[in-house]
N, CA, C and O of each residue as an XYZ file, in Angstrom:
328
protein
N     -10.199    -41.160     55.663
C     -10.122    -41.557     57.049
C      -8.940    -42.509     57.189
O      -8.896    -43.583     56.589
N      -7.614    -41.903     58.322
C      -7.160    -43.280     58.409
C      -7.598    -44.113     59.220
O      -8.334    -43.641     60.087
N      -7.374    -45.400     59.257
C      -7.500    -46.752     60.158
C      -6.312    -47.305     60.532
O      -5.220    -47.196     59.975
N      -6.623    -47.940     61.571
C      -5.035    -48.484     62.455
C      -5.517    -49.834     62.397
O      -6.716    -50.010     62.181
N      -4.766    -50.785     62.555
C      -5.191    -52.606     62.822
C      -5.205    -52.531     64.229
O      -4.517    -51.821     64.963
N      -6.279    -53.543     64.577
C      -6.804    -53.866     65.685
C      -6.424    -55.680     66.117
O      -6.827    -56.597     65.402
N      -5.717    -55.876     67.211
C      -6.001    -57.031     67.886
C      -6.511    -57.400     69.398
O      -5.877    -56.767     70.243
N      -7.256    -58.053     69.802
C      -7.603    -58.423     71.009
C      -6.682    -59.202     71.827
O      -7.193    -60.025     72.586
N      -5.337    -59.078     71.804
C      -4.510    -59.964     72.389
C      -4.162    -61.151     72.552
O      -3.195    -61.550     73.201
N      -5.398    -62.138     71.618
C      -5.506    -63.229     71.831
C      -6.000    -63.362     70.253
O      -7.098    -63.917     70.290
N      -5.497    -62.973     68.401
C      -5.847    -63.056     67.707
C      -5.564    -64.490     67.171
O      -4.576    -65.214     67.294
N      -6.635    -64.645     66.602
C      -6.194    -66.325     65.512
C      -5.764    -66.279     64.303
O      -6.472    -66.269     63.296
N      -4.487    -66.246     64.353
C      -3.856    -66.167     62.996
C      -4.934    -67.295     61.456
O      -5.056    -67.046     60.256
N      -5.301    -68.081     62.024
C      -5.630    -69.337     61.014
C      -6.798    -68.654     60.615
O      -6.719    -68.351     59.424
N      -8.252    -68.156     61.349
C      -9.153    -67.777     61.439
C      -9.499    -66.321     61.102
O     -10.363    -66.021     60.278
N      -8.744    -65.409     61.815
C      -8.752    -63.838     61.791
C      -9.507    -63.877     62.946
O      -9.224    -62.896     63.634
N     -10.227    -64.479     63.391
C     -11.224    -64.038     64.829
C      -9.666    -62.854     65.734
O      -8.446    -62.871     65.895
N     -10.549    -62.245     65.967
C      -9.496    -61.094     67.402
C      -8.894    -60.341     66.159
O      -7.825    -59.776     66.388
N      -9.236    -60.268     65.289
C      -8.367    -58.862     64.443
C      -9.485    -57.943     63.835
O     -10.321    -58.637     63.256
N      -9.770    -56.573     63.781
C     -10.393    -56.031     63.296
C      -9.038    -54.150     62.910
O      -7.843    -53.870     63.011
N      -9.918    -53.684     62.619
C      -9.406    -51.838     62.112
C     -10.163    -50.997     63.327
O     -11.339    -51.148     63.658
N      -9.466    -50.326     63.753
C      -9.664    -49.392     64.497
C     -10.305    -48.113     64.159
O      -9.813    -47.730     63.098
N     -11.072    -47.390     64.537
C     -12.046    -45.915     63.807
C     -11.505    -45.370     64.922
O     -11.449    -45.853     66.053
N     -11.046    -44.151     64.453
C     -10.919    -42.716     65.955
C     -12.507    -42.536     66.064
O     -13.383    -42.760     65.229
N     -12.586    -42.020     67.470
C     -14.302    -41.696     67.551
C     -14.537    -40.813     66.822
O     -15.746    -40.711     66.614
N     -13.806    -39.946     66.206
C     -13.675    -38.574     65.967
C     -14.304    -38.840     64.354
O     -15.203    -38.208     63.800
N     -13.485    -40.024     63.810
C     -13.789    -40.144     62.585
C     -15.751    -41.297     62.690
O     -16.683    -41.647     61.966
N     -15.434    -41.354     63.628
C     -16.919    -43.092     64.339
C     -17.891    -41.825     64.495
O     -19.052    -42.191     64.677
N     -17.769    -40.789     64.477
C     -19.140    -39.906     64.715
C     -19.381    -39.052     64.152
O     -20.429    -38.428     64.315
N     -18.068    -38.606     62.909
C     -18.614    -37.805     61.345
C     -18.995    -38.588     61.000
O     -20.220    -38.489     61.058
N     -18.478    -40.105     60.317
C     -18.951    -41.066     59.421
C     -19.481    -41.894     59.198
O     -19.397    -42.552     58.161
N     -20.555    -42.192     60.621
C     -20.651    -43.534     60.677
C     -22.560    -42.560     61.637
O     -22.661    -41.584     62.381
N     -23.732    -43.616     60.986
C     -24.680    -43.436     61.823
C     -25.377    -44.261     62.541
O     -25.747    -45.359     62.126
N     -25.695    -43.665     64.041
C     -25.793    -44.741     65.167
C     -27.201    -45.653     64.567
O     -27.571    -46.557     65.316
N     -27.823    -45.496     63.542
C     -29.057    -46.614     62.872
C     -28.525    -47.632     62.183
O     -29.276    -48.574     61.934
N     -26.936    -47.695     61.652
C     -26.707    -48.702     61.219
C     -26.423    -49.536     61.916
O     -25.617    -49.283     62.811
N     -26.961    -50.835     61.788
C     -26.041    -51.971     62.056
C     -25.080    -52.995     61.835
O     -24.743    -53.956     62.527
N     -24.691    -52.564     60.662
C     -23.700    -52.880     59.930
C     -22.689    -52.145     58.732
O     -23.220    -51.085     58.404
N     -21.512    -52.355     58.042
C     -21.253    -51.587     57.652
C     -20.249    -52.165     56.695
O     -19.452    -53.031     57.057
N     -20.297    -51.583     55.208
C     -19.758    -52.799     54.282
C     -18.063    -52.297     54.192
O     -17.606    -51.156     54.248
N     -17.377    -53.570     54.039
C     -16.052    -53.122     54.002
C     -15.314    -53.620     53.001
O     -15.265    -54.819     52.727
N     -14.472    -52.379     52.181
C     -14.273    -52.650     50.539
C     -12.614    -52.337     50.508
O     -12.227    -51.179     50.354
N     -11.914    -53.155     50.624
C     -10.198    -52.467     50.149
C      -9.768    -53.045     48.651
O     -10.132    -53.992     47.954
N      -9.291    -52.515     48.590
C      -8.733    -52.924     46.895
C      -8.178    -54.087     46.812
O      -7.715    -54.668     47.794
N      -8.168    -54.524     45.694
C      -7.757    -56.111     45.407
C      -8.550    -57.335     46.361
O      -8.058    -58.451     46.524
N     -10.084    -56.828     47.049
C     -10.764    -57.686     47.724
C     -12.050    -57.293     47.584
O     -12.485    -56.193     47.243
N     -12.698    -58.419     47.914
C     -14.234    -58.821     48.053
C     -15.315    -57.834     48.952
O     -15.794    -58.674     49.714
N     -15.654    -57.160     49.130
C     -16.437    -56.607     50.252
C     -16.639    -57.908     51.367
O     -16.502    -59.129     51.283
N     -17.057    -56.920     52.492
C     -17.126    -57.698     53.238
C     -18.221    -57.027     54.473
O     -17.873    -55.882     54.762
N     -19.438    -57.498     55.236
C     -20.412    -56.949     56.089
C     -19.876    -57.261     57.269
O     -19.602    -58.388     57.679
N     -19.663    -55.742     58.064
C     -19.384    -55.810     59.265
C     -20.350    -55.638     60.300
O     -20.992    -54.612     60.076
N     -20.691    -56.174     61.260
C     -21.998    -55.769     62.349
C     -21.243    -54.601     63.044
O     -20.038    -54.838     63.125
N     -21.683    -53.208     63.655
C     -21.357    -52.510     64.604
C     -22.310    -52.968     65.733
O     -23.539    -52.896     65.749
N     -21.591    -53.383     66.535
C     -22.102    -53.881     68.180
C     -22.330    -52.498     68.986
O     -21.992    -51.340     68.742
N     -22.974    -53.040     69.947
C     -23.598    -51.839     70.869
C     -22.130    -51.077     71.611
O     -22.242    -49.898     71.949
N     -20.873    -51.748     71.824
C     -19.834    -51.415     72.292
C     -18.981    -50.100     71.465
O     -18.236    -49.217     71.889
N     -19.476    -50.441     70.118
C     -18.691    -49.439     68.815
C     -18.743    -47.947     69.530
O     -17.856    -47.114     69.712
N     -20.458    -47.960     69.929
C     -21.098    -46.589     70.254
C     -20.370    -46.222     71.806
O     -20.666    -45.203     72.431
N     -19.564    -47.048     72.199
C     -19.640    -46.989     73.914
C     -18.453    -46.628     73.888
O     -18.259    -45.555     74.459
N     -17.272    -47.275     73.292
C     -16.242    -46.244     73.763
C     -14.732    -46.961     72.287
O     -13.772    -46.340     71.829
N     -15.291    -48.699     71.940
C     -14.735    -49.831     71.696
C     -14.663    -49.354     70.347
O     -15.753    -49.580     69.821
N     -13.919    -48.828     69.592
C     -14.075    -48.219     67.493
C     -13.628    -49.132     67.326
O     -12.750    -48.776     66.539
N     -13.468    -50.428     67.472
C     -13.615    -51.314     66.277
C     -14.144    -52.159     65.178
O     -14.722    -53.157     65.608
N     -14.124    -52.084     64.254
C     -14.118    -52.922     63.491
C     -14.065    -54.543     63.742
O     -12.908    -54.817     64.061
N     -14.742    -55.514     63.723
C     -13.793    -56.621     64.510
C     -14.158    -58.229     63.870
O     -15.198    -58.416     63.239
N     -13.471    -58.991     64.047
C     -13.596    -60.234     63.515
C     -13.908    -60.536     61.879
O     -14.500    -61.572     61.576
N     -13.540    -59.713     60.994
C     -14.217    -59.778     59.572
C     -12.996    -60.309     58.919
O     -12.982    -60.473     57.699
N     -11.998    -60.580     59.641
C     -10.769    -60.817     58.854
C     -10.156    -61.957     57.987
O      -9.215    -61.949     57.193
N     -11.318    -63.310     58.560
C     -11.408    -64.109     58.090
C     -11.576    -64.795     56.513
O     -11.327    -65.862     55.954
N     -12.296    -63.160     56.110
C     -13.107    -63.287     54.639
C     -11.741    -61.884     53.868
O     -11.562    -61.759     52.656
N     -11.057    -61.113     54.855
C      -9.919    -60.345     54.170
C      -8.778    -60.816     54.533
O      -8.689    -61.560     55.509
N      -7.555    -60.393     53.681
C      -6.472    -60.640     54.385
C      -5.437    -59.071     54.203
O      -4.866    -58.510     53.269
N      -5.651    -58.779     55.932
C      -4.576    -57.091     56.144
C      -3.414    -57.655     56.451
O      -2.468    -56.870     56.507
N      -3.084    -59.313     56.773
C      -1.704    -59.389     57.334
C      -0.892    -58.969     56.497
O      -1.038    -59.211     55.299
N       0.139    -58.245     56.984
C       1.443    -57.828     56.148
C       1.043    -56.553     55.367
O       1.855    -56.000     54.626
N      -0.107    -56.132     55.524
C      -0.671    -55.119     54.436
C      -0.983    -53.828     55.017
O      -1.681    -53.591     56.003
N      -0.236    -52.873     54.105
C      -0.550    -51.449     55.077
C      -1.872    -51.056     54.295
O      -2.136    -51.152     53.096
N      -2.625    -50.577     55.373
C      -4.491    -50.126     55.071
C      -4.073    -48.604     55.980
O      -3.494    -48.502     57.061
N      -4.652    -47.459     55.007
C      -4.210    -46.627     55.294
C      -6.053    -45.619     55.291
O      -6.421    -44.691     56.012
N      -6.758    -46.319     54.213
C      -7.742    -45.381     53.656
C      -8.898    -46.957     54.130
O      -8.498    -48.114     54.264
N     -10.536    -46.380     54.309
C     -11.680    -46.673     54.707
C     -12.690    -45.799     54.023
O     -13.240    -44.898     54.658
N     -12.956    -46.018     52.783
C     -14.090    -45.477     51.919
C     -15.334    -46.147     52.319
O     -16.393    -45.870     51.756
């Protein structure tokens, strides 16, 4: 699956709050099931990390969001989402 980076226009560099990865719906409704509520996130050379999917994920919003705090994508091309 690829993923695109996500910001809310108003991201906190210091924090990561307002940055998340973007899901096509396309890929948000082969891979992903509407019972989870969360969803673990693993890139190489890092820690996992638990993401909540909010009621918005399902509504129209594929992101990923605010977990960035505990990763760091700045400067980093993320291409793959296992």
């Amino acid at each position: 699956m690829i993923v695109v980076g996500w910001d809310n226009g108003l991201p906190n560099n210091r924090t990561g709050a307002g940055y998340g990865i973007r899901i096509a719906r396309e890929d948000r409704d082969t891979h992903f099931q509407r019972g989870w509520s969360s969803v673990v996130i693993k890139l190489e050379g890092e820690n996992e990390v638990e993401v909540s999917l909010s009621d918005s994920f399902w509504r129209g919003c594929t992101e990923l969001r605010s977990f960035l705090g505990n990763i760091s994508l700045l400067g980093r091309e993320v291409t793959r989402l296992a």
